[in-house]
ChimeraX commands (.cxc) that place a marker at each C-alpha (Angstrom):
marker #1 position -8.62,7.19,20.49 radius 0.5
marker #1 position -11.69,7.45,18.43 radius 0.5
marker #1 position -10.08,5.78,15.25 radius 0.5
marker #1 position -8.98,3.05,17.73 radius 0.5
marker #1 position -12.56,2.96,18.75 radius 0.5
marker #1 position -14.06,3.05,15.74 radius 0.5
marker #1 position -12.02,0.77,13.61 radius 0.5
marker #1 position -12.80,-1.81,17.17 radius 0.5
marker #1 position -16.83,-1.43,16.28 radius 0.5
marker #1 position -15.72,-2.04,12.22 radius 0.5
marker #1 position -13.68,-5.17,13.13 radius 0.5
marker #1 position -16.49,-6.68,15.29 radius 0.5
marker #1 position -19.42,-5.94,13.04 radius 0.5
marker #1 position -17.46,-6.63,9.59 radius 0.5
marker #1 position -17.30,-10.20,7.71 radius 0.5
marker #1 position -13.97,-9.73,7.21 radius 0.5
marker #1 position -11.40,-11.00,9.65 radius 0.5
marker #1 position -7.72,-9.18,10.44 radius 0.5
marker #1 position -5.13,-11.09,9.78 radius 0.5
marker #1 position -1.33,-11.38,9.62 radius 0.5
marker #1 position 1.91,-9.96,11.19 radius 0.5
marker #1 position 2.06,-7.01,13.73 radius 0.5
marker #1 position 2.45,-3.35,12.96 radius 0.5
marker #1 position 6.02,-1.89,11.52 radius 0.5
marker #1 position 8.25,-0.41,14.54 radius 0.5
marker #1 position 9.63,2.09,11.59 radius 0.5
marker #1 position 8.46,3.83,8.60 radius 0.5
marker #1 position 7.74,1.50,5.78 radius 0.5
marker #1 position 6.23,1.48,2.05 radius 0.5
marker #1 position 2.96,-0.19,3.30 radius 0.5
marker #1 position 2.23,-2.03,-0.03 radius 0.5
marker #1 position -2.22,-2.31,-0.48 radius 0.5
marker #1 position -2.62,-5.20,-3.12 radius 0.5
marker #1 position -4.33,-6.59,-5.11 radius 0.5
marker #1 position -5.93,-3.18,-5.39 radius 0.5
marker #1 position -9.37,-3.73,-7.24 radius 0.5
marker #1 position -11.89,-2.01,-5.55 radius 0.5
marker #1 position -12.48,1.72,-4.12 radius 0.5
marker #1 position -13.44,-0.09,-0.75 radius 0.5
marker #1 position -9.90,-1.09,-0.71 radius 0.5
marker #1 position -9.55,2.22,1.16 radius 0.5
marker #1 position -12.28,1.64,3.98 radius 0.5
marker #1 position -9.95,-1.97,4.55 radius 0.5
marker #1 position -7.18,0.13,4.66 radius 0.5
marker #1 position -8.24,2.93,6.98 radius 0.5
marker #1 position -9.77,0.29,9.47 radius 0.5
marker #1 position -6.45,-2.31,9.64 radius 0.5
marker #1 position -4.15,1.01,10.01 radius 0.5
marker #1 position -6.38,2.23,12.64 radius 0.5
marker #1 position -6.82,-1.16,14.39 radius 0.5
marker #1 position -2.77,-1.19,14.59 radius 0.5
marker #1 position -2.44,2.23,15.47 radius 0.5
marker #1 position -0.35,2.87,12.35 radius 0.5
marker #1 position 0.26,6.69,10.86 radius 0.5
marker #1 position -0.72,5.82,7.71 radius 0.5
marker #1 position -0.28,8.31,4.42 radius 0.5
marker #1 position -1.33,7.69,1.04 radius 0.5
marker #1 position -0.56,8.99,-2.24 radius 0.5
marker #1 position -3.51,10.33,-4.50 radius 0.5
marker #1 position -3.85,11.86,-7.82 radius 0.5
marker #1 position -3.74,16.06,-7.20 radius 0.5
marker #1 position -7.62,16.03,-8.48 radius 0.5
marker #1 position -8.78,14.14,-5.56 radius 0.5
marker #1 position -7.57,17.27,-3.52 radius 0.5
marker #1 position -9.86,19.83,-5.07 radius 0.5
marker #1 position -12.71,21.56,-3.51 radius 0.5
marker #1 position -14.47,20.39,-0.17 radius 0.5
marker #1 position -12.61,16.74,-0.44 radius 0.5
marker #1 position -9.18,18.31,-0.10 radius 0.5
marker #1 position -9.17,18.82,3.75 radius 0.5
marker #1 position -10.83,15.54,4.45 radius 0.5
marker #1 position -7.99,13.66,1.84 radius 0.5
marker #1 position -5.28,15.32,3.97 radius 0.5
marker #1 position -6.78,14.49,7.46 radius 0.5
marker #1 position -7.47,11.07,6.31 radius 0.5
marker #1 position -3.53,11.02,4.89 radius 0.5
marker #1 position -3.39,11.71,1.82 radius 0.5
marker #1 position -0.43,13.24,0.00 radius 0.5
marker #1 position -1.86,14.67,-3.50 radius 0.5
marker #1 position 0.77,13.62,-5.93 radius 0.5
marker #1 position 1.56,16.58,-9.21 radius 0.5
marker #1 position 2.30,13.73,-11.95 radius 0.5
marker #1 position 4.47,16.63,-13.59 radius 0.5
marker #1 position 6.96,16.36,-10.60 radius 0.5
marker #1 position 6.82,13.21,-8.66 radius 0.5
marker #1 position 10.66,13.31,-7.66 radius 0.5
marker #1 position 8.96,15.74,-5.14 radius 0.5
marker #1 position 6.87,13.14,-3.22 radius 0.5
marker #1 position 10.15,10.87,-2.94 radius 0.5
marker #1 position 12.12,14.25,-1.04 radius 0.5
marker #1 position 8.82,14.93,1.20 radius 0.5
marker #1 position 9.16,11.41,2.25 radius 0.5
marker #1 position 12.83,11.59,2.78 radius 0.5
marker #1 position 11.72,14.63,4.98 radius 0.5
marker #1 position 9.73,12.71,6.91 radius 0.5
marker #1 position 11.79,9.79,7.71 radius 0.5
marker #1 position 14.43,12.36,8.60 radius 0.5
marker #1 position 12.22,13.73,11.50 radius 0.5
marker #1 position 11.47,10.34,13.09 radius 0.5
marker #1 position 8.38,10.01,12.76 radius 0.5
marker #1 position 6.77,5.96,12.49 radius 0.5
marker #1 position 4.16,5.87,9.63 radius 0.5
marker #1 position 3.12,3.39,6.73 radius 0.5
marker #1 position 3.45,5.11,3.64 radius 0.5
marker #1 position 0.71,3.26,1.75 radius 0.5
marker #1 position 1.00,3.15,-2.02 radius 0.5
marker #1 position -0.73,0.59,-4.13 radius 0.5
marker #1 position 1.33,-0.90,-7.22 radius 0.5
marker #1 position -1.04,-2.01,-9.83 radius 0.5
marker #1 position -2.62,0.90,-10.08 radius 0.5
marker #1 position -6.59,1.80,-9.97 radius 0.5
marker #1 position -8.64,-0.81,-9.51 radius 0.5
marker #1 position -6.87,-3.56,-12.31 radius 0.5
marker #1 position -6.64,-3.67,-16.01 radius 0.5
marker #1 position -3.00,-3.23,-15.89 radius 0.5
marker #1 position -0.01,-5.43,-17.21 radius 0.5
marker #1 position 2.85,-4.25,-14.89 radius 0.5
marker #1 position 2.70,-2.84,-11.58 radius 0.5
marker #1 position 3.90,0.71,-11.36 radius 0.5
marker #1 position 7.81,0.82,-9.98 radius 0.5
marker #1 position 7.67,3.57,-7.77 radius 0.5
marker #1 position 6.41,2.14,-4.41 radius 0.5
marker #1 position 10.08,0.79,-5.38 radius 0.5
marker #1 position 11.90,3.84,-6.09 radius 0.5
marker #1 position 10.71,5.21,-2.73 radius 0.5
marker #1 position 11.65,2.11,-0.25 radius 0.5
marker #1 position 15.51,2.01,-1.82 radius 0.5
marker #1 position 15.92,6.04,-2.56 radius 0.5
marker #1 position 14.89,6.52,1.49 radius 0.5
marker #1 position 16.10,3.24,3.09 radius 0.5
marker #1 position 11.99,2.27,3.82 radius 0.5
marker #1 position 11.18,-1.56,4.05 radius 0.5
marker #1 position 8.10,-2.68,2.27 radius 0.5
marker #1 position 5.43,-3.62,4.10 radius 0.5
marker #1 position 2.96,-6.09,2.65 radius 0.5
marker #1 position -0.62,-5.70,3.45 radius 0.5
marker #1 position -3.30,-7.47,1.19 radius 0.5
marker #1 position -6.92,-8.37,0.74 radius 0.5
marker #1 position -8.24,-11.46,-0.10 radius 0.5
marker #1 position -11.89,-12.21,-0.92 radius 0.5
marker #1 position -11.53,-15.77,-0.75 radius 0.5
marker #1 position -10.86,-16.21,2.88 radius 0.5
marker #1 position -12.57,-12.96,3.77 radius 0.5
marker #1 position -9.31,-11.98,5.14 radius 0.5
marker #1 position -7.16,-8.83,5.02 radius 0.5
marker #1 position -4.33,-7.04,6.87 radius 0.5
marker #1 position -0.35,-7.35,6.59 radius 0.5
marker #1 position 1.96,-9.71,5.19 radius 0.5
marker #1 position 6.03,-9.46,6.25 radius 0.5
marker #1 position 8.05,-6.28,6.53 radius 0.5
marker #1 position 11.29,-6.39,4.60 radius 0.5
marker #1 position 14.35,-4.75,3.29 radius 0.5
marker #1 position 14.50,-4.41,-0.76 radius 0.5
marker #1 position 17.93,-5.75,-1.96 radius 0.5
marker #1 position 18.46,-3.99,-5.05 radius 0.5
marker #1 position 18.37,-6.94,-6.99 radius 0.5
marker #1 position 14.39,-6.25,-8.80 radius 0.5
marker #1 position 13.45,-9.83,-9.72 radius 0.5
marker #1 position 14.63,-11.17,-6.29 radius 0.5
marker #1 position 12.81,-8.44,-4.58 radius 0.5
marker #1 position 9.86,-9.54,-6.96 radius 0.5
marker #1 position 9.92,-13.21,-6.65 radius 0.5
marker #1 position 9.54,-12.81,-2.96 radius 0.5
marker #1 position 6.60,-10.80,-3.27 radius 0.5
marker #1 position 5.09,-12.69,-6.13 radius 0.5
marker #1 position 5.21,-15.38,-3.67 radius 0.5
marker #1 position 3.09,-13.66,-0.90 radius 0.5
marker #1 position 0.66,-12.43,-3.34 radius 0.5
marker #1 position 0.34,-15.71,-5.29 radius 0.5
marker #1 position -3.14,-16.75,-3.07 radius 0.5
marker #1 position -4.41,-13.45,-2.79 radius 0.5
marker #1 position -7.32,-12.32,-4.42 radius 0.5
marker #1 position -8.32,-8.77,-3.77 radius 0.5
marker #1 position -11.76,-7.81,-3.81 radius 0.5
marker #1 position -12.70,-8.50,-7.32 radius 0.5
marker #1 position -10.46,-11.13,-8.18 radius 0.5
marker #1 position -11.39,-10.47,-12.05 radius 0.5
marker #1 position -9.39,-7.05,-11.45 radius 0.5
marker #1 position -6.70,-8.79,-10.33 radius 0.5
marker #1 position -2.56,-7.36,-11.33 radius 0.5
marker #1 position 0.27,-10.35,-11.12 radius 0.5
marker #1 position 3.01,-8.21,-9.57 radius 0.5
marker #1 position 5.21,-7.48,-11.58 radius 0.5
marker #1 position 7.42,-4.29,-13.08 radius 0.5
marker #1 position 8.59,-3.53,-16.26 radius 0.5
marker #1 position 12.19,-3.13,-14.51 radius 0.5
marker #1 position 12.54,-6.98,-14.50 radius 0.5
marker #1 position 12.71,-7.17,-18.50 radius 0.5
marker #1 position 11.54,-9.89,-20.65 radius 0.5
marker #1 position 12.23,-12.85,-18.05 radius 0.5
marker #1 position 10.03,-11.63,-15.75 radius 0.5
marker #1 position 6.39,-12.02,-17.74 radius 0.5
marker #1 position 6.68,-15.56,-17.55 radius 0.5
marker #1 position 6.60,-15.17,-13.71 radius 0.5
marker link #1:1,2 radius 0.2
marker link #1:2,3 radius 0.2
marker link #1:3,4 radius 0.2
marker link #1:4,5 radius 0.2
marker link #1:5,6 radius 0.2
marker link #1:6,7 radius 0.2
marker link #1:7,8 radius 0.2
marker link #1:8,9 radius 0.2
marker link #1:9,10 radius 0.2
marker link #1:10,11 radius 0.2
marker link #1:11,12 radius 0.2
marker link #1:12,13 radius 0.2
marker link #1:13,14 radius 0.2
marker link #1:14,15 radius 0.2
marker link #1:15,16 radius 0.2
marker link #1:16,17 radius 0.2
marker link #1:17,18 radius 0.2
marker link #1:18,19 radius 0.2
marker link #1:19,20 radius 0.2
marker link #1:20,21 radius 0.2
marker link #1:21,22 radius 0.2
marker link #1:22,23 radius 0.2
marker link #1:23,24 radius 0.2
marker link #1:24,25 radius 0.2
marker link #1:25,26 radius 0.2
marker link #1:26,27 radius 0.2
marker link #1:27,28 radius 0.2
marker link #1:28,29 radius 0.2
marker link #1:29,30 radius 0.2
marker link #1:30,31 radius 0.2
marker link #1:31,32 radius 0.2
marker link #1:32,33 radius 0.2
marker link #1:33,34 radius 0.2
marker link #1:34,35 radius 0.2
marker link #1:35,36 radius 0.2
marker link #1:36,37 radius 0.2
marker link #1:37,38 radius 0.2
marker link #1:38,39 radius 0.2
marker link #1:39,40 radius 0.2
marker link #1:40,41 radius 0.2
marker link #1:41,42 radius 0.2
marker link #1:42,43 radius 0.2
marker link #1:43,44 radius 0.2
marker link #1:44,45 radius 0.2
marker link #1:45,46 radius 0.2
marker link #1:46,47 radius 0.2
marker link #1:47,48 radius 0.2
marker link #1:48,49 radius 0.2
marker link #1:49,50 radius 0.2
marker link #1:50,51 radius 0.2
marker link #1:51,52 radius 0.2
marker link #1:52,53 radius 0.2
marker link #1:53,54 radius 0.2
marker link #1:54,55 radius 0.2
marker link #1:55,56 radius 0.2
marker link #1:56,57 radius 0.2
marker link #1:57,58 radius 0.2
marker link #1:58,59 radius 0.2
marker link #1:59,60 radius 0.2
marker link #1:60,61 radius 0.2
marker link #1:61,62 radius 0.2
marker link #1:62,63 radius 0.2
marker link #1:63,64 radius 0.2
marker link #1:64,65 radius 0.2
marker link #1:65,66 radius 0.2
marker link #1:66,67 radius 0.2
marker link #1:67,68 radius 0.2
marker link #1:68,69 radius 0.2
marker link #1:69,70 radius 0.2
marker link #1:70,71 radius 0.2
marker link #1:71,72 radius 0.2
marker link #1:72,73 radius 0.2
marker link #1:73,74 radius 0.2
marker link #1:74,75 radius 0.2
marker link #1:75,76 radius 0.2
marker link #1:76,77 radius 0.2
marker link #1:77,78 radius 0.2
marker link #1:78,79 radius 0.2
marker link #1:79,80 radius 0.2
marker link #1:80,81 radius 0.2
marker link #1:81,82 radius 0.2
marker link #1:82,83 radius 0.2
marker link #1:83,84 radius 0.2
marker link #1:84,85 radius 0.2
marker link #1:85,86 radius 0.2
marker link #1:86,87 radius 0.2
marker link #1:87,88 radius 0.2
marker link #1:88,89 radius 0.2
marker link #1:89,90 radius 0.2
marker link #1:90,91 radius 0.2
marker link #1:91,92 radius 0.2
marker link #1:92,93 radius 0.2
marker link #1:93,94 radius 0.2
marker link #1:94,95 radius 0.2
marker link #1:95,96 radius 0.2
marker link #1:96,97 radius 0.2
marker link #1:97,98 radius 0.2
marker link #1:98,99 radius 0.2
marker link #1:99,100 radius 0.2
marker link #1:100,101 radius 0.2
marker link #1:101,102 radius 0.2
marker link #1:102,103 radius 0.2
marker link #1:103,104 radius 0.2
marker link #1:104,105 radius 0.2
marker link #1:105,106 radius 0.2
marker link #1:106,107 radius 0.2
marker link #1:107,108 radius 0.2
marker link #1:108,109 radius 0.2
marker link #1:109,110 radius 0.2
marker link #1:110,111 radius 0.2
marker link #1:111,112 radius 0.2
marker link #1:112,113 radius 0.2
marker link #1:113,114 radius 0.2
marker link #1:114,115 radius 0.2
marker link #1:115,116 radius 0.2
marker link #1:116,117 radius 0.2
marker link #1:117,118 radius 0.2
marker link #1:118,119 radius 0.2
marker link #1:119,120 radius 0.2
marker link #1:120,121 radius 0.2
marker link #1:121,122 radius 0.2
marker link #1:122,123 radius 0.2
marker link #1:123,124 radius 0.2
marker link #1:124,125 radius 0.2
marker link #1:125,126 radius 0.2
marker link #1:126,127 radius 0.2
marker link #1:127,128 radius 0.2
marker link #1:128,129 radius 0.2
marker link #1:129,130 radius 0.2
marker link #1:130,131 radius 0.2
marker link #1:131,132 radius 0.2
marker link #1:132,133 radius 0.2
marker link #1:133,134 radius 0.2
marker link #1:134,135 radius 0.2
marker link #1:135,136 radius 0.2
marker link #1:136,137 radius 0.2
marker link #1:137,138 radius 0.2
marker link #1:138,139 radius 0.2
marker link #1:139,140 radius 0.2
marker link #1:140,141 radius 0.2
marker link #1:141,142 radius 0.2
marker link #1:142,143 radius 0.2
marker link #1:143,144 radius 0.2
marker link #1:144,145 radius 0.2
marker link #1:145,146 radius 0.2
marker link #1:146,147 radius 0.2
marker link #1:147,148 radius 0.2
marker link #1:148,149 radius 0.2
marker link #1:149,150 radius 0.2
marker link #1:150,151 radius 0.2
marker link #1:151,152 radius 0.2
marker link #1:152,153 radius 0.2
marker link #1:153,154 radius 0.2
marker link #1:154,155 radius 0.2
marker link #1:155,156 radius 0.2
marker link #1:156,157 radius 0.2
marker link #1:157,158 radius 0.2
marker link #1:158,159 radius 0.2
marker link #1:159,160 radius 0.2
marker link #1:160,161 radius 0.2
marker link #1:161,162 radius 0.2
marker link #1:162,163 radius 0.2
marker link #1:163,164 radius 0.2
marker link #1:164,165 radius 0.2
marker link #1:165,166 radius 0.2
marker link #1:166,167 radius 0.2
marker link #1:167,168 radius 0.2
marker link #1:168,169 radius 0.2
marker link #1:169,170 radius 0.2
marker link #1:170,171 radius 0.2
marker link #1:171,172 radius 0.2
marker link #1:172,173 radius 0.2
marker link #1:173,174 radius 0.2
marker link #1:174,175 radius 0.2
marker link #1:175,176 radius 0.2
marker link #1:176,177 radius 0.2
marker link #1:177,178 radius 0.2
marker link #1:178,179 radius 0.2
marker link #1:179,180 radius 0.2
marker link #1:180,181 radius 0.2
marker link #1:181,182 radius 0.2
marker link #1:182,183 radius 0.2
marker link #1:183,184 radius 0.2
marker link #1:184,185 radius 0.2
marker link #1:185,186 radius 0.2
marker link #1:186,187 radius 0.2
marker link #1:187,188 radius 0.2
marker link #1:188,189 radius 0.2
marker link #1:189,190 radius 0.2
marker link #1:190,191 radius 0.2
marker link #1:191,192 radius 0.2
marker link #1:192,193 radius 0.2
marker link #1:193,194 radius 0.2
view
């Protein structure tokens, strides 16, 4: 109730405006991109909470440490051990298993820009648990944010990719300098012309 109530006051006071499709029904890979800005994570918090969406995210273990760690975890997060990610993938799995409805938010091109590719495992998750994808974005230009469609991975990368290439295509993200085309290594050579 008092997310609900806060994220009500954010979404009446804020310049931005909510946008897009309705909340999943089922657990999804809630993609955040572009990702290019640490207030990505306020946007985030207040759309989930506006929707009434479980949301988790996965951090970097060092975000966990000290007085931050309980707040992380009650805000969602899941601190990720780089040495043994095939973990995070089985306490998903978990998850799913018990029934519960949550976005798993995970966001692609990495921290904040700079990068080439966008990091596969957002993909590795959806197909290794059965998860659609869930698109949510940010985009400065229209001062708009929230979520895109909520789809079903094929298997077949650069189809997969095209499709979300295409949502992202007028989407700007914060700082639109920071900016990641999406796209993974997985799609070989073909795919940087994309």
């Amino acid at each position: 109730m008092l997310r609900r109530l806060l994220a009500r006051l954010y979404w009446t006071f804020s310049r931005w405006t909510l946008a897009g499709e309705a909340a999943p029904s089922r657990p999804t890979v809630l993609i955040g991109a572009p990702h290019t800005s640490n207030w990505d994570f306020v946007l985030m918090l207040a759309i989930a909470w506006r929707l009434g969406i479980e949301v988790h995210w996965l951090g970097k273990k060092s975000l966990f440490h000290g007085w931050r760690g309980p707040l992380m975890r009650r805000l969602g997060g899941i601190p990720v051990d780089r040495a043994d990610p095939a973990r995070v993938v089985q306490d998903v799995v978990d998850q799913v298993r018990a029934g519960g409805v949550f976005g798993l938010v995970v966001t692609p091109d990495g921290t904040r820009g700079g990068n080439a590719y966008w990091k596969s495992g957002f993909y590795r998750i959806a197909r290794e648990t059965g998860m659609p994808v869930t698109l949510g974005f940010v985009d400065r230009t229209t001062m708009t944010t929230g979520l895109g469609p909520t789809f079903d991975l094929t298997g077949d990368v650069a189809a997969d990719m095209d499709r979300i290439r295409e949502f992202y295509a007028d989407k700007a993200g914060l700082r639109p300098e920071r900016r990641t085309e999406p796209r993974l290594r997985e799609e070989g050579p073909a795919a940087s012309a994309g």
